[in-house]
FIRO-598118 format. One line per 4 residues: for each residue x, y, z of C-alpha. Coordinates in steps of 0.02 Angstrom, whole numbers, padded with zeros to 5 digits. Example, Ala and Ser with C-alpha at 12.3 -4.5 7.8 and 13.67 -1.06 7.14 Angstrom:
00615 -00225 00390  00684 -00053 00357
REM end
This chain:
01702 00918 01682  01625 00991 01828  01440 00946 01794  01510 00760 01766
01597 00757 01934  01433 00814 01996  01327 00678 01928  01461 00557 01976
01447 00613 02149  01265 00598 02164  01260 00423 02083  01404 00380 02233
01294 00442 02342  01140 00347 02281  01208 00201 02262  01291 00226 02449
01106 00260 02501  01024 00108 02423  01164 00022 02508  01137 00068 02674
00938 00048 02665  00947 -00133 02590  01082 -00179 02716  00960 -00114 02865
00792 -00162 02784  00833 -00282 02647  00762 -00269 02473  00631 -00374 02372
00616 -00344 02196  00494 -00460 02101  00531 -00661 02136  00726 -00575 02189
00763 -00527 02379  00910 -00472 02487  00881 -00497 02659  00951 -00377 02804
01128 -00378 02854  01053 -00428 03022  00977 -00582 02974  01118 -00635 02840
01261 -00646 02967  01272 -00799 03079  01276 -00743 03262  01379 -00829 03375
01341 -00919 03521  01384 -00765 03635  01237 -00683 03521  01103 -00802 03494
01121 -00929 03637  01159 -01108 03641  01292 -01219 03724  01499 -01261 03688
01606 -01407 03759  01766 -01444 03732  01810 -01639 03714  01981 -01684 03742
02047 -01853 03670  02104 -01991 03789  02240 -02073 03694  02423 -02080 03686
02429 -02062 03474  02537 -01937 03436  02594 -01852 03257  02489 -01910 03089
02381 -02061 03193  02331 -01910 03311  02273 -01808 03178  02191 -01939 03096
02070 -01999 03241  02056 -01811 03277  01965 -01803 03088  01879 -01966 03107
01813 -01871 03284  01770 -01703 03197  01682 -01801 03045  01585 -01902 03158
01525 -01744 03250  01462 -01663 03108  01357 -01812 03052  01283 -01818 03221
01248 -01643 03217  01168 -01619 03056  01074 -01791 03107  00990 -01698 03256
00946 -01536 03145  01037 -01414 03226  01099 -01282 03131  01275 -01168 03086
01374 -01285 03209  01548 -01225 03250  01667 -01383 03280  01848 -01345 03273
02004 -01435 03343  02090 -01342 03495  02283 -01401 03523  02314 -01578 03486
02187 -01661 03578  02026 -01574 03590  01883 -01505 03491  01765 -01370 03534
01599 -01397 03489  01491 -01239 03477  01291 -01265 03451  01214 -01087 03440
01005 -01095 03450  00995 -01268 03552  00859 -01287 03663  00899 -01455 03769
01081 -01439 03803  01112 -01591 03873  01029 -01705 03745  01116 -01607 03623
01287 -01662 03734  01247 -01834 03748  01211 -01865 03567  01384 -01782 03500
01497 -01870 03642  01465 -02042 03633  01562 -02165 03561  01524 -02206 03366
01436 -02370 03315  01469 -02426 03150  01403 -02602 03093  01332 -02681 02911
01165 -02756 02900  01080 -02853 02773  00923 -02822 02712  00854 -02946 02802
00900 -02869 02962  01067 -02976 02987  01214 -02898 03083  01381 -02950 02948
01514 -02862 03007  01553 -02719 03157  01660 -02572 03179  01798 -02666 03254
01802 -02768 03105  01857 -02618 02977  02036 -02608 02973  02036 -02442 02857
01931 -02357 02727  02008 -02255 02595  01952 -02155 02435  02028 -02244 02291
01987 -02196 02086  01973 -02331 01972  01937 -02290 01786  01920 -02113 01839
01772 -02145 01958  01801 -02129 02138  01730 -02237 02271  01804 -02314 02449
01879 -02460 02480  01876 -02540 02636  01990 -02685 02722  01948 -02810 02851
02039 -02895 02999  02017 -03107 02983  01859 -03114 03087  01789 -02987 02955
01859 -03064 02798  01773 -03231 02837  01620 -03180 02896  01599 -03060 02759
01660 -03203 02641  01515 -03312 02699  01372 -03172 02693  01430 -03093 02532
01418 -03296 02468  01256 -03330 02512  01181 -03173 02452  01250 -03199 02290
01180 -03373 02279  01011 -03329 02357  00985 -03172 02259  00998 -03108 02082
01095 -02931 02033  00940 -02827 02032  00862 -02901 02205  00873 -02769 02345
00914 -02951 02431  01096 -02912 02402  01090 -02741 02477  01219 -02707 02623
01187 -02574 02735  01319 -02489 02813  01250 -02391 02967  01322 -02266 03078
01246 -02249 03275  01110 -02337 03167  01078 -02216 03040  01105 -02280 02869
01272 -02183 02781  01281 -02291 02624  01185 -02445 02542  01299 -02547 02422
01236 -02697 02333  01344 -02845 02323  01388 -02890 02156  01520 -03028 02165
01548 -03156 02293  01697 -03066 02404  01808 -03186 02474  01961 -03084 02512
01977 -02934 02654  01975 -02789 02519  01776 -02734 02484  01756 -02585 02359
01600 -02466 02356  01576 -02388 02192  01422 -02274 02141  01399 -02087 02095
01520 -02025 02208  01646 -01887 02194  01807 -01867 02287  01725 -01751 02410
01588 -01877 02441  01674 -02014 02447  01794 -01948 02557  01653 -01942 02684
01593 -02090 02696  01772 -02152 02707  01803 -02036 02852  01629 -02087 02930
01668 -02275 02902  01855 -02241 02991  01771 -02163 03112  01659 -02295 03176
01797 -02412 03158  01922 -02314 03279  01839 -02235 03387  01892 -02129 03514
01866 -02114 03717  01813 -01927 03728  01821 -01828 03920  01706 -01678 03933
01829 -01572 04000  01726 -01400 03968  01530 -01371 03939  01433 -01214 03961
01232 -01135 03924  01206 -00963 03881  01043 -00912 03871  00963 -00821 03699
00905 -00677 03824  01065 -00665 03882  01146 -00681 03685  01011 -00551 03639
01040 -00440 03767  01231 -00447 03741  01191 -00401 03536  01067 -00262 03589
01188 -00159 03704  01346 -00198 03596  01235 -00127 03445  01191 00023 03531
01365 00063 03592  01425 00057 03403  01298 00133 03349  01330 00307 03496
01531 00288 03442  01511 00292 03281  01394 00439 03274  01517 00535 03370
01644 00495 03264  01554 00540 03132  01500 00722 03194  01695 00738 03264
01752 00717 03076  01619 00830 03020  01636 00977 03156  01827 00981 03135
01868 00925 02954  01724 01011 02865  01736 00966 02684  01855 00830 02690
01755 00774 02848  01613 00740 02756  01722 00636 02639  01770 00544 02770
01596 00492 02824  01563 00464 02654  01714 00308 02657  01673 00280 02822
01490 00221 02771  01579 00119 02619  01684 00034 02753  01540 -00017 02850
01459 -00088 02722  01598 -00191 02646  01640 -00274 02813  01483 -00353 02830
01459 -00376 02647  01622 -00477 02667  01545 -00545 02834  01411 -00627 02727
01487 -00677 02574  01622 -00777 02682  01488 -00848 02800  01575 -00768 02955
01507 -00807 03108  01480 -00634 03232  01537 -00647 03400  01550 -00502 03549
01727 -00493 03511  01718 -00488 03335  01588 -00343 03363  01739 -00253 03464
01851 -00275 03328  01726 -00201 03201  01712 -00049 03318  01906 -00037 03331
01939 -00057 03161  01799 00098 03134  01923 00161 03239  02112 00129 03128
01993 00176 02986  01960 00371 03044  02140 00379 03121  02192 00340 02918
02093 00485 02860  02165 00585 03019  02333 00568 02962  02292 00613 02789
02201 00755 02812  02323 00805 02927  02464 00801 02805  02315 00887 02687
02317 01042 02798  02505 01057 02823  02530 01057 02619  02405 01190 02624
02470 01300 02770  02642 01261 02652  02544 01379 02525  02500 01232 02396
02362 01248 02289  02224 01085 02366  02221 01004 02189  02433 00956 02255
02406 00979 02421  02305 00816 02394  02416 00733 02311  02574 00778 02405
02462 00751 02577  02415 00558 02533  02588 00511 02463  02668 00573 02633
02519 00494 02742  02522 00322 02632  02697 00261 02711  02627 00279 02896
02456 00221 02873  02537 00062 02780  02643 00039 02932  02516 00034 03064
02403 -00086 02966  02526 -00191 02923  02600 -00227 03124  02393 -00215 03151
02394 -00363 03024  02526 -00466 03092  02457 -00467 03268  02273 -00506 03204
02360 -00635 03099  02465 -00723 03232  02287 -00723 03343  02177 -00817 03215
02342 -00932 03214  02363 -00979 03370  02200 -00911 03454  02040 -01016 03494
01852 -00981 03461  01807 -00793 03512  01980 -00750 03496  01977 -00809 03326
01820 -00708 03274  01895 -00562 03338  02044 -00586 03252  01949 -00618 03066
01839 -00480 03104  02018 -00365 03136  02071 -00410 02983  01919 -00391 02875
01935 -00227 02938  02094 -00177 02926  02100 -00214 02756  01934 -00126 02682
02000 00043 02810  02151 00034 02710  02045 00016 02544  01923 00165 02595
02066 00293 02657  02187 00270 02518  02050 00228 02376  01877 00303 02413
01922 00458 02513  02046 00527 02368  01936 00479 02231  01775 00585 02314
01895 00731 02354  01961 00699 02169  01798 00734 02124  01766 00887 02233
01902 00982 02139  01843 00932 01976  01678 01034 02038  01779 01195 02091
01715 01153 02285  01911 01182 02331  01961 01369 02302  01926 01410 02476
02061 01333 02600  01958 01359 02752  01820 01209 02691  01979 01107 02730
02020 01150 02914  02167 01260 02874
REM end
């Protein structure tokens, strides 16, 4: 039993080691490659530079209409963005009426500005080059399945319905079903979103685009096309630059101050604790590691805050092994053997450390609710961390000091504290 434990703590150990090399230098192995933790999470604005402004709406919609031009707004946004090639854009909806628009990396902020804030142009063109119908002509557009395919159907206002009548007429006549004559392009601040041919003369105000789409896709274009049809008088109301020097300057010194606290803490544990110290910076290094592996996996953008709330939840994370080795000592000074005094010390430290992260958790929960961009990230981040602190402390710590009595490394109370 003991040499097991033993190998079982040097594989922890290796693997912990791999971890933390790969996650500071990445790995490559053949055509396979895991980039550093650095360059896998998305930096915020705050970190990398870029610019933010906040639209607000000028209309008097309230309820579902208000949420629905808010999604037509948002949709339309992203097109533009991902038109202009900018990258990990942050657009969310603040309060009923306005949208923040965060573009980390952008190097002409006011082009960038312009572009996202005007008002939308929708219109259909033949292939010819002939303007058929525009954006105030498109009543609605909606995803509807027919036969189990999904596409979007769209509806017309009278000027619409007879002018599309007349165009979709002489196509047919003029053109056969394979011509690219019949082609109708529907454009969007005159970038082409979709390209439907016309099969059948369309003399009613109901159109139907059908094609390889799925309900996501077609979805899309329907919000796209409802966006060009209603669209919305925006206000710049907010609008700021920061600087990459200034982002990377920001990362640099809030790097270096986690990286100063967490030694300390890390010595503290050590100095004080001894052997279950050294536990604890074993957990402590897991925790690390599976906050920005979750970081990554979930896509998370970084921000200064969130940073902060990494470092306090480093924080909650030691205080949980505080209180249990704590409780550890007292069992001992109690006369326990440590194989019990374990035991007994994490069932009597598991009700308080439950309690703190769980008020911890409704706070960080109610501020990602009801909180707006940075405070946001710092909630997520607060989270993330409280829960993989609760999963070290209560998990990880027992199961290496599990393992330290299982190698006879216990007999001697005073490699405890007590």
């Amino acid at each position: 039993m003991k040499i097991k434990n033993v190998i079982i703590f040097i594989l922890l150990l290796a693997v912990v080691g791999i971890s933390v090399f790969t996650a500071i230098n990445g790995l490559e192995i053949g055509d396979y490659s895991i980039k550093p933790m650095k360059d896998s999470i998305r930096q915020g604005l705050d970190l990398r530079g870029g610019v933010y402004v906040v639209y607000e709406a000028d209309t008097d919609a309230t309820g579902e209409e208000l949420d629905r031009m808010m999604e037509q707004t948002i949709g339309i946004f992203n097109h533009r963005i991902n038109s202009i090639g900018l990258t990990e854009p942050t657009i969310v909806r603040e309060g009923d009426k306005r949208i923040r628009v965060e573009l980390p990396g952008v190097e002409n902020a006011q082009e960038a500005i312009d572009m996202i804030g005007k008002t939308a142009q929708l219109k259909f063109v033949t292939f010819d080059g002939e303007d058929v119908l525009t954006g105030k002509n498109v009543k609605g557009a909606e995803v509807t399945i027919e036969e189990g395919r999904p596409g979007v159907s769209l509806e017309f206002d009278g000027e619409g319905t007879k002018r599309f009548a007349e165009v979709t007429t002489r196509l047919v006549d003029e053109y056969g079903p394979q011509d690219d004559g019949r082609i109708i392009y529907i454009m969007l601040d005159d970038e082409i979103i979709s390209y439907p041919a016309v099969q059948d003369k369309i003399l009613v105000g109901m159109s139907r685009i059908s094609g390889n789409y799925t309900v996501e896709s077609a979805s899309y274009l329907a919000t796209l096309i409802r966006g060009g049809a209603l669209p919305v008088k925006l206000d710049e109301i907010q609008s700021s630059t920061i600087t990459a020097t200034l982002g990377v300057n920001a990362l640099n010194r809030s790097i270096d101050a986690a990286k100063i606290g967490i030694t300390l803490v890390l010595l503290f544990m050590l100095i004080y604790y001894r052997l279950p110290g050294l536990v604890a910076n074993i957990a402590l290094t897991v925790y690390i590691l599976i906050v920005l592996g979750v970081f990554v996996a979930l896509n998370a953008t970084l921000t200064l805050p969130g940073i902060a709330a990494l470092i306090l939840s480093v924080g909650m994370a030691v205080d949980a092994n505080v209180i249990i080795f704590e409780r550890l000592k007292e069992e001992l000074r109690a006369g326990k053997t440590v194989r019990a005094a374990i035991d007994s010390g994490f069932k009597r430290a598991f009700k308080a450390i439950l309690d703190s992260n769980v008020t911890t958790l409704i706070a960080g929960g109610v501020l990602y609710q009801f909180g707006t961009g940075p405070i946001r990230g710092f909630a997520l981040t607060l989270i993330i961390g409280i829960l993989a602190s609760m999963f070290t402390a209560v998990v990880v710590t027992r199961f290496i000091l599990k393992l330290f009595v299982g190698m006879n490394l216990t007999k001697n109370s005073k490699l405890f504290g007590a």
